[in-house]
N, CA, C and O atoms as a GROMACS GRO file, in nm:
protein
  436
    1UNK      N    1   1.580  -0.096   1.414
    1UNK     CA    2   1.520  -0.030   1.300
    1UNK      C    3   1.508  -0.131   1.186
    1UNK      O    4   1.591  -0.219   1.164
    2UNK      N    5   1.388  -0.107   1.112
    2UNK     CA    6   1.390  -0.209   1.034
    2UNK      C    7   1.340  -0.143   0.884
    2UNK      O    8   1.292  -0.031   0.872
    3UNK      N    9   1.364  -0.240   0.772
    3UNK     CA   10   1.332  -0.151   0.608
    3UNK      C   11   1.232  -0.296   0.529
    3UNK      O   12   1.240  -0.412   0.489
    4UNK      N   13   1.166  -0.213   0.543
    4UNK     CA   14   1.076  -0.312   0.434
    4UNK      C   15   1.066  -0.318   0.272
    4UNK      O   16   1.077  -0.224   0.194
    5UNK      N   17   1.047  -0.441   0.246
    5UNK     CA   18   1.039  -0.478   0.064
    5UNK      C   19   0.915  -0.531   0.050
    5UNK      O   20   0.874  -0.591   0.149
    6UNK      N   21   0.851  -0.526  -0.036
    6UNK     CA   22   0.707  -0.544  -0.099
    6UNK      C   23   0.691  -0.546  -0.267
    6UNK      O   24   0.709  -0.459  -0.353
    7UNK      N   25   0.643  -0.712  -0.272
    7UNK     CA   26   0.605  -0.738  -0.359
    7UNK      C   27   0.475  -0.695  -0.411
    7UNK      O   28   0.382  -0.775  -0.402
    8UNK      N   29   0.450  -0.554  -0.477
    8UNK     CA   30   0.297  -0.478  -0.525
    8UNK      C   31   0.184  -0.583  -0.591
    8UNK      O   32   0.068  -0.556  -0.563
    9UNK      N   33   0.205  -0.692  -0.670
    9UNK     CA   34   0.083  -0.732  -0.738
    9UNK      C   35   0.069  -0.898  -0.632
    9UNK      O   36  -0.007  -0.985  -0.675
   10UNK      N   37   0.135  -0.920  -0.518
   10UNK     CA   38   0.123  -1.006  -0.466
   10UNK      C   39   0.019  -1.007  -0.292
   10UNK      O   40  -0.070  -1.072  -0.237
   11UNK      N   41   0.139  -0.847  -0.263
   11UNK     CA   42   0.094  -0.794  -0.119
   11UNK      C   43   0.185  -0.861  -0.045
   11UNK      O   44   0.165  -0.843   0.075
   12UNK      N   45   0.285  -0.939  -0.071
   12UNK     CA   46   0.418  -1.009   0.023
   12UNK      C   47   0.497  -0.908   0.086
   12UNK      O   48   0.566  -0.838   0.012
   13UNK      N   49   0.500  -0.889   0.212
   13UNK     CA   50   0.588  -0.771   0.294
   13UNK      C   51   0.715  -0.848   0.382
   13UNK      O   52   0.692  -0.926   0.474
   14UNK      N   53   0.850  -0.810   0.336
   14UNK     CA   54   0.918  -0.842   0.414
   14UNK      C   55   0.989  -0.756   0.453
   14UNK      O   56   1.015  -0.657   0.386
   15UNK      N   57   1.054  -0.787   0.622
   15UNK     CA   58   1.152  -0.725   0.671
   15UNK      C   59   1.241  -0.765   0.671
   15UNK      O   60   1.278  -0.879   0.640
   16UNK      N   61   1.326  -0.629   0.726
   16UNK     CA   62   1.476  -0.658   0.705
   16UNK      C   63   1.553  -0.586   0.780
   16UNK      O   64   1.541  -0.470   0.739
   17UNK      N   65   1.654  -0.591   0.901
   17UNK     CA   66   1.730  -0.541   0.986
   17UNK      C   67   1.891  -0.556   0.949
   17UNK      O   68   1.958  -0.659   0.954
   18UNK      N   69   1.936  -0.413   0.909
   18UNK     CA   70   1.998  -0.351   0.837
   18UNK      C   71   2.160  -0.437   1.001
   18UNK      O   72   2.268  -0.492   0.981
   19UNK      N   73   2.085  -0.399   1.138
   19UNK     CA   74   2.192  -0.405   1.251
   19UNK      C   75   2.259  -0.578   1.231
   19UNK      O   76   2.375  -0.615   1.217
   20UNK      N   77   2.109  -0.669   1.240
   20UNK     CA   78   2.131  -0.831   1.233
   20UNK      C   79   2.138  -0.882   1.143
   20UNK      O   80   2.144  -1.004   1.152
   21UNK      N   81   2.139  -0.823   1.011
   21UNK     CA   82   2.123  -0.884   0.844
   21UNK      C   83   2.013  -0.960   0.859
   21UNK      O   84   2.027  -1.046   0.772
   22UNK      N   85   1.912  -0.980   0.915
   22UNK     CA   86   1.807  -1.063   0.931
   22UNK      C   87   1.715  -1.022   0.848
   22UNK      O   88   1.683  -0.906   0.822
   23UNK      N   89   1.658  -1.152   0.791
   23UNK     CA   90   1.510  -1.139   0.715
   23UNK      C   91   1.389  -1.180   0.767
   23UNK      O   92   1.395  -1.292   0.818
   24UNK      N   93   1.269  -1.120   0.772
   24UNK     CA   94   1.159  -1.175   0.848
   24UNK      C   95   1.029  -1.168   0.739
   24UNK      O   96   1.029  -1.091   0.643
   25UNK      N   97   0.922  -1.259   0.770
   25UNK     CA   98   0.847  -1.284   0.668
   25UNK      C   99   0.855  -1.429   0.600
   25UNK      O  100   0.925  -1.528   0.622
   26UNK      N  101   0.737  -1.396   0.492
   26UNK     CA  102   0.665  -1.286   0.498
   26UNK      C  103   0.497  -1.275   0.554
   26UNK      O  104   0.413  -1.358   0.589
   27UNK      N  105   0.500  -1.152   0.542
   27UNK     CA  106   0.356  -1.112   0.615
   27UNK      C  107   0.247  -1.114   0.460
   27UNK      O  108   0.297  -1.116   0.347
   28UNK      N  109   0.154  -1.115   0.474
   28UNK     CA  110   0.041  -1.126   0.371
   28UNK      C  111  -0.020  -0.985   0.421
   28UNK      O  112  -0.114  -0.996   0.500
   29UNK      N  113   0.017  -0.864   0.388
   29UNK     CA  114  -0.045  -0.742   0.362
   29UNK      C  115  -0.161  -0.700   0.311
   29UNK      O  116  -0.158  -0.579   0.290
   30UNK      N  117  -0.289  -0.764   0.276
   30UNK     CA  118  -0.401  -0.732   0.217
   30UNK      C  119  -0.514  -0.739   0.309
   30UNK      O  120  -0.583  -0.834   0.346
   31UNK      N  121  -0.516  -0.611   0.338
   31UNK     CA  122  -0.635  -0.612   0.447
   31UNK      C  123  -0.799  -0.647   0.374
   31UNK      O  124  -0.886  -0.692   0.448
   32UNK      N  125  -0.822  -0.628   0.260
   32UNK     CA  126  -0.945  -0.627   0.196
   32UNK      C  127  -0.913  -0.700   0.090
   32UNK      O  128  -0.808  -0.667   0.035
   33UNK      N  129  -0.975  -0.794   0.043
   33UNK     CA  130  -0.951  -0.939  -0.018
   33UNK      C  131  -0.949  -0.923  -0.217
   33UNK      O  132  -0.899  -0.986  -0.310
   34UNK      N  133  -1.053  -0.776  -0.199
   34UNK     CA  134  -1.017  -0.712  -0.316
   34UNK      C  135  -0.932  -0.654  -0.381
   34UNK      O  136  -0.946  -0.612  -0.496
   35UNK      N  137  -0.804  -0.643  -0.287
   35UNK     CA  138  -0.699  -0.567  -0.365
   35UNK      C  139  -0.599  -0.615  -0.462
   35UNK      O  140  -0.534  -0.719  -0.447
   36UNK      N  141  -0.593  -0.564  -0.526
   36UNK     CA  142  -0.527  -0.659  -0.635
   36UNK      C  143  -0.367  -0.560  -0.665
   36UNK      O  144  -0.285  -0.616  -0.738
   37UNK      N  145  -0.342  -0.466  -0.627
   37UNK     CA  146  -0.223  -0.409  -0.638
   37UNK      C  147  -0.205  -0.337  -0.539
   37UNK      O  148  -0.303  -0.267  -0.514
   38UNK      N  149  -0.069  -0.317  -0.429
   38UNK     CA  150  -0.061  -0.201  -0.352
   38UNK      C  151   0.075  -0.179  -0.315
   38UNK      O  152   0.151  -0.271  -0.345
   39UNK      N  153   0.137  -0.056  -0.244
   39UNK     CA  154   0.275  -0.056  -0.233
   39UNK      C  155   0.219   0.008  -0.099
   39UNK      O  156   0.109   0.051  -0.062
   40UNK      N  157   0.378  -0.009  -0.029
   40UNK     CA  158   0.388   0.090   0.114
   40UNK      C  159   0.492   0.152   0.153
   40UNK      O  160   0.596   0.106   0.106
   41UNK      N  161   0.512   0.284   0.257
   41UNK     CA  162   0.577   0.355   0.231
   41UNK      C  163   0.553   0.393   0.385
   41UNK      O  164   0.468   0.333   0.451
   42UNK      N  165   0.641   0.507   0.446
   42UNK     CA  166   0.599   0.572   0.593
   42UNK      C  167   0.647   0.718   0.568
   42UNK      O  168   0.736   0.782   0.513
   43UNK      N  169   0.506   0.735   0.659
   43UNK     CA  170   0.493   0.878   0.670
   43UNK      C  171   0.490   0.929   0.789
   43UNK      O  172   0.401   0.916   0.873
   44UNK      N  173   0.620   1.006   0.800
   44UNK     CA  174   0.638   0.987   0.960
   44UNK      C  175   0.690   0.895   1.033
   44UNK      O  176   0.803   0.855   1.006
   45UNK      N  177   0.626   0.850   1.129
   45UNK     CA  178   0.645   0.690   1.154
   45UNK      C  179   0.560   0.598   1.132
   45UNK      O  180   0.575   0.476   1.143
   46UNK      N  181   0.494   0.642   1.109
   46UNK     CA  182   0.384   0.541   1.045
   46UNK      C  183   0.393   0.434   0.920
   46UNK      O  184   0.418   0.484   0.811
   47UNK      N  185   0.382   0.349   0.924
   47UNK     CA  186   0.413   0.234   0.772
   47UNK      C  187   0.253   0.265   0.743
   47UNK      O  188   0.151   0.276   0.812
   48UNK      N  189   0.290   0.274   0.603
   48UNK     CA  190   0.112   0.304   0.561
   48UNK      C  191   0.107   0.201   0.424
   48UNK      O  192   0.210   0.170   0.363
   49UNK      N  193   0.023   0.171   0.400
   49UNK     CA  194  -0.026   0.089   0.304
   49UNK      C  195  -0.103   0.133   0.163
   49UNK      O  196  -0.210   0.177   0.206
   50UNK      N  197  -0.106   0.142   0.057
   50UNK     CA  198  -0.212   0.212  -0.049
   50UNK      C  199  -0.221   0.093  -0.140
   50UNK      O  200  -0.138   0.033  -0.208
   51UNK      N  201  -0.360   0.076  -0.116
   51UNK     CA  202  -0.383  -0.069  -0.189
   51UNK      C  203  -0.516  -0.034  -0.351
   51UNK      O  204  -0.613   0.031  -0.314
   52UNK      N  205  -0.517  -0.060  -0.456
   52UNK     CA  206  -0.657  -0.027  -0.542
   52UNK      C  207  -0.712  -0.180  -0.540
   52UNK      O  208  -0.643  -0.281  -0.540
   53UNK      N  209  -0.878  -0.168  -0.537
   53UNK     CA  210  -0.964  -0.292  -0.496
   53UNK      C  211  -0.999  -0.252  -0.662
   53UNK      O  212  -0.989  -0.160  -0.743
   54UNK      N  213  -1.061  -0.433  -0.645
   54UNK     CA  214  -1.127  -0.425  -0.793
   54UNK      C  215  -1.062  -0.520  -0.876
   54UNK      O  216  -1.031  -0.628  -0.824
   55UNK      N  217  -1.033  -0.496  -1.009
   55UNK     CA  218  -0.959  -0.542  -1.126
   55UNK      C  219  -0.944  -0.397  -1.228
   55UNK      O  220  -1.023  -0.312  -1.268
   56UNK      N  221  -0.790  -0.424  -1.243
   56UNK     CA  222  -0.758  -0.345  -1.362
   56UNK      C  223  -0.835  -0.265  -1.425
   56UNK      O  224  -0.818  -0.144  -1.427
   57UNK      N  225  -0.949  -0.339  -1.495
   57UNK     CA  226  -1.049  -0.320  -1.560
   57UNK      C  227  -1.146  -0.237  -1.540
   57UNK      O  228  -1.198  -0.146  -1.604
   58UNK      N  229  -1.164  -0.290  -1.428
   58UNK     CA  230  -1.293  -0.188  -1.335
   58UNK      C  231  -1.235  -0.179  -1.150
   58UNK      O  232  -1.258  -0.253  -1.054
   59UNK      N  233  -1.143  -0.031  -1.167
   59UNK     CA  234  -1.147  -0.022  -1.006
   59UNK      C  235  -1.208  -0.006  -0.955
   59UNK      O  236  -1.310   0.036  -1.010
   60UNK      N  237  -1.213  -0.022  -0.799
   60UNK     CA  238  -1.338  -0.016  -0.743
   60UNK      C  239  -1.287   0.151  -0.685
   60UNK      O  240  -1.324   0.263  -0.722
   61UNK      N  241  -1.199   0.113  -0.593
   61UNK     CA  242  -1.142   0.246  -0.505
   61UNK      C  243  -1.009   0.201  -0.508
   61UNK      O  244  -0.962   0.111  -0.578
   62UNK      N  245  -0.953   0.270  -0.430
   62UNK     CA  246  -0.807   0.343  -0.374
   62UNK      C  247  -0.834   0.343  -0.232
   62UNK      O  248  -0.936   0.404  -0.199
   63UNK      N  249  -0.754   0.277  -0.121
   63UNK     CA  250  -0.784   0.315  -0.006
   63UNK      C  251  -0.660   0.297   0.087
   63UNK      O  252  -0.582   0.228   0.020
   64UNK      N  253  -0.596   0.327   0.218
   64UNK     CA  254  -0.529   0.368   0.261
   64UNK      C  255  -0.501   0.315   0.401
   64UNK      O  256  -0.587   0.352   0.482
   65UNK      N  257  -0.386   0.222   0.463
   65UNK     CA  258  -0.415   0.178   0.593
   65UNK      C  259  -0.269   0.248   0.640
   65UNK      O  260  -0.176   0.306   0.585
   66UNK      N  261  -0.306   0.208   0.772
   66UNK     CA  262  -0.186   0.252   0.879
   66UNK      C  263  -0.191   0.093   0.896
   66UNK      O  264  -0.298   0.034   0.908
   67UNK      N  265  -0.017   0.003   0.896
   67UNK     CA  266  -0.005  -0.064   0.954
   67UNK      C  267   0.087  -0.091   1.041
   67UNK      O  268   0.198  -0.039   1.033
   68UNK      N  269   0.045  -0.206   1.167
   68UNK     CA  270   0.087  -0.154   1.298
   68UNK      C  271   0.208  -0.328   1.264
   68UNK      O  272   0.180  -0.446   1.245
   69UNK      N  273   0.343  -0.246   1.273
   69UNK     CA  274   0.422  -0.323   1.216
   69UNK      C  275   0.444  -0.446   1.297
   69UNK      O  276   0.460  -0.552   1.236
   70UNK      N  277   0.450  -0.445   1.490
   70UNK     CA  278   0.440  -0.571   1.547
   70UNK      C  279   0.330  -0.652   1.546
   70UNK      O  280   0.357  -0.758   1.603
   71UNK      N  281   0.218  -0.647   1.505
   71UNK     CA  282   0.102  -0.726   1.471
   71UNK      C  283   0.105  -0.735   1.339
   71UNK      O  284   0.086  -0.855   1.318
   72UNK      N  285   0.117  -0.684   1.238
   72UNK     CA  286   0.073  -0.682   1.103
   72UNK      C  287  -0.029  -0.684   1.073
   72UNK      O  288  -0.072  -0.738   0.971
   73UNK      N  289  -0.118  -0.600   1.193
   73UNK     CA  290  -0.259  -0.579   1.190
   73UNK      C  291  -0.284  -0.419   1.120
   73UNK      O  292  -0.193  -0.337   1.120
   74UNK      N  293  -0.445  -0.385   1.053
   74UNK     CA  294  -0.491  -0.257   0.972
   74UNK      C  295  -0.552  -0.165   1.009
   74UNK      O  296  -0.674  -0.159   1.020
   75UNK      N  297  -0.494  -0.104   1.026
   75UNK     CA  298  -0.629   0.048   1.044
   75UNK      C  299  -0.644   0.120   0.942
   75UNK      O  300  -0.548   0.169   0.882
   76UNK      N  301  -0.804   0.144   0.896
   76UNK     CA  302  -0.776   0.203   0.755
   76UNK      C  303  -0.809   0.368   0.765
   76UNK      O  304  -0.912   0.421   0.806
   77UNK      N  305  -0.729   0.408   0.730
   77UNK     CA  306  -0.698   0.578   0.727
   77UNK      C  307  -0.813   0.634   0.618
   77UNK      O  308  -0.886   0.728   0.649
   78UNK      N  309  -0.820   0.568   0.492
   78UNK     CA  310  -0.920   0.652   0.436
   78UNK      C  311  -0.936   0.610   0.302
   78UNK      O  312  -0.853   0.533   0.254
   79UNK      N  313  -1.019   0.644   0.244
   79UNK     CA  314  -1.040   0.584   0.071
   79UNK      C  315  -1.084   0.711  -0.015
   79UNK      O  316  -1.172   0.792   0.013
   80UNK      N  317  -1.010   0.709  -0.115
   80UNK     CA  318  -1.013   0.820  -0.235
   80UNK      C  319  -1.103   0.845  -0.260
   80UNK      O  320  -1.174   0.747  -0.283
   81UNK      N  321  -1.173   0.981  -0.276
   81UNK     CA  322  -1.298   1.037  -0.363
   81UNK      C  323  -1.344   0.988  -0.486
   81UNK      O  324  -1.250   1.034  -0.552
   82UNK      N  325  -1.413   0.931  -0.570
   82UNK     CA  326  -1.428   0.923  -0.691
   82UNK      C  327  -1.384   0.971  -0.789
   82UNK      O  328  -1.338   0.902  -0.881
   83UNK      N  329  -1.392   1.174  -0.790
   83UNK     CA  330  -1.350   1.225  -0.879
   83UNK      C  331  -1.210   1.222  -0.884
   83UNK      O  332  -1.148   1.247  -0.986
   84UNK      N  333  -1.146   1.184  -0.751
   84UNK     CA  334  -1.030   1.180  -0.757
   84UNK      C  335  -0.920   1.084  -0.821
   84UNK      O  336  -0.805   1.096  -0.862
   85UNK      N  337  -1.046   0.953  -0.801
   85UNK     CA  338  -0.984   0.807  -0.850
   85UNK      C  339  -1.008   0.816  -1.029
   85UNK      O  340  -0.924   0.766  -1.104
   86UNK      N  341  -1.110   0.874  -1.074
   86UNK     CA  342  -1.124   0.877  -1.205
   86UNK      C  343  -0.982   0.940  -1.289
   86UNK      O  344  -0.923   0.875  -1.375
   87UNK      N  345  -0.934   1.107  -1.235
   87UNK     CA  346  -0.849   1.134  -1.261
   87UNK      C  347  -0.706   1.069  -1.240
   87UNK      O  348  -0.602   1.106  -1.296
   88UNK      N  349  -0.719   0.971  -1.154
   88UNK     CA  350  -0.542   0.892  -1.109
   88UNK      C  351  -0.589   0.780  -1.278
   88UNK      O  352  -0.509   0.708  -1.337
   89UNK      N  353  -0.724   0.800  -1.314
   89UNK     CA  354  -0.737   0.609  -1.390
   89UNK      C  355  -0.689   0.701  -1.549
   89UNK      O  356  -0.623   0.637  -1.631
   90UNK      N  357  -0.728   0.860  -1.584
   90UNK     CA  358  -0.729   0.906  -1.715
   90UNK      C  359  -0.861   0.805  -1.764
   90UNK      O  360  -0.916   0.703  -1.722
   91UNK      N  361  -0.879   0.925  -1.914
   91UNK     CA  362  -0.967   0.887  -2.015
   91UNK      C  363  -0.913   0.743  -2.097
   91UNK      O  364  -0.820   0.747  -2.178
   92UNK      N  365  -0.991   0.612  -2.058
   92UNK     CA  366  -1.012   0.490  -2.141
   92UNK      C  367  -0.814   0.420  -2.125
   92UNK      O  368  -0.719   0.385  -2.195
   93UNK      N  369  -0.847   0.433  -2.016
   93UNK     CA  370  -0.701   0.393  -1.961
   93UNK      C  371  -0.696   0.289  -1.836
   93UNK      O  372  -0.755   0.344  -1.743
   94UNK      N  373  -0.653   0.175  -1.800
   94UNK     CA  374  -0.646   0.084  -1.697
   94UNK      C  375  -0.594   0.153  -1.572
   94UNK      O  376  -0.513   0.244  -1.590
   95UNK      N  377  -0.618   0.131  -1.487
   95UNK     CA  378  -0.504   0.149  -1.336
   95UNK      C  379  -0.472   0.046  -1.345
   95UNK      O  380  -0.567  -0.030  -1.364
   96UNK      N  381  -0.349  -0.015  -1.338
   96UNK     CA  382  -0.298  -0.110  -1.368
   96UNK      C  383  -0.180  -0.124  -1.234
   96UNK      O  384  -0.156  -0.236  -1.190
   97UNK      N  385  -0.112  -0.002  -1.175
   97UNK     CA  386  -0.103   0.016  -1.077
   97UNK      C  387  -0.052   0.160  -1.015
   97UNK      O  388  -0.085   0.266  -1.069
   98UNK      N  389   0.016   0.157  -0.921
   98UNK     CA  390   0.017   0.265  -0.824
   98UNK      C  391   0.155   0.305  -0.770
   98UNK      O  392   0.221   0.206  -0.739
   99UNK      N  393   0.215   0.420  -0.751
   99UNK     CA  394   0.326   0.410  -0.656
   99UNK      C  395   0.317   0.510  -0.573
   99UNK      O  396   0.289   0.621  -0.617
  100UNK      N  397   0.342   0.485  -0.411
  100UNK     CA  398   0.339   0.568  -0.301
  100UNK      C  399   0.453   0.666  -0.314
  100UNK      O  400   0.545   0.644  -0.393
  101UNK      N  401   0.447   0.781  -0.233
  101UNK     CA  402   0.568   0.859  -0.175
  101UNK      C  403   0.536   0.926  -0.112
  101UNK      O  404   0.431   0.988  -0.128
  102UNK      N  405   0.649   0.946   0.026
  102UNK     CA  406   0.642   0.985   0.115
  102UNK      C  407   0.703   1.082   0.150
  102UNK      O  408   0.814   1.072   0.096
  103UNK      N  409   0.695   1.206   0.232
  103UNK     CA  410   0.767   1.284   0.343
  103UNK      C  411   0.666   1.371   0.404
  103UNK      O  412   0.570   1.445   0.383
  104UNK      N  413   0.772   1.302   0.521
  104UNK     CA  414   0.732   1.348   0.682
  104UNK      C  415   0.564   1.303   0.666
  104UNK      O  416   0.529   1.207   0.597
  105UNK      N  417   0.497   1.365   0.718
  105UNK     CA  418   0.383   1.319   0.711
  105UNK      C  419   0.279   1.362   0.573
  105UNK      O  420   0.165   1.405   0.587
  106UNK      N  421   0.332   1.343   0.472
  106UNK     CA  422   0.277   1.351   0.305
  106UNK      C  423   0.274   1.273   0.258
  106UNK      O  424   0.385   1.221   0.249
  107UNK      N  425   0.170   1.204   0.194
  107UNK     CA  426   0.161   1.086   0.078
  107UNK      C  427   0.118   1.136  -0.009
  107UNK      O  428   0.031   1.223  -0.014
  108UNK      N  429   0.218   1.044  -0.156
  108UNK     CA  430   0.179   1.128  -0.270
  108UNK      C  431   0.176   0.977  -0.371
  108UNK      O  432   0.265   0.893  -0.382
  109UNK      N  433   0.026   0.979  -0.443
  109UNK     CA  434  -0.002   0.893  -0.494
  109UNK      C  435  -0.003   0.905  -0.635
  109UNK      O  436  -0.035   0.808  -0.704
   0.00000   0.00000   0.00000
């Protein structure tokens, strides 16, 4: 079993085995070259990823991977509605960033 740490404005993912005290990493987590902030979290069993593309300034989206922890390869689950991303940004306000949470199979952004 393993617990992961993540650096959000970098995308640096490391592991860590709680049985061997071992550290592994790190992995470069940014599936889309635009992301400039993201955290991760599991839902279920799944390690999932929530990354916002863009700049601060002007997001682009919000979007969502499953990653497959022995490859550190992406599948992307899905990207936020507009009206939805407007309301996470508020009136004349930055996204600046984001935090995941999880249970069982719920993400809450």
């Amino acid at each position: 079993e393993l617990m992961y740490v993540m650096e959000k404005a970098s995308g640096m993912l490391f592991s860590f085995s709680p049985n061997t005290r071992a550290w592994a990493g790190p992995y470069a987590v940014r599936p889309d070259p635009s992301v400039f902030f993201s955290t991760v979290g599991f839902a279920g069993d799944d390690l999932i990823l929530a990354g916002v593309t863009g700049h601060s300034e002007n997001v682009e989206t919000l979007k969502i991977w499953k990653i497959m922890p022995e490859s550190m390869e992406f599948d992307e689950i899905g990207e936020i509605p507009t009206e939805l991303l407007e309301k996470l940004e508020g009136e004349d306000s930055e996204l600046t960033s984001i935090s995941l949470m999880t249970a069982k199979d719920f993400i809450y952004i």
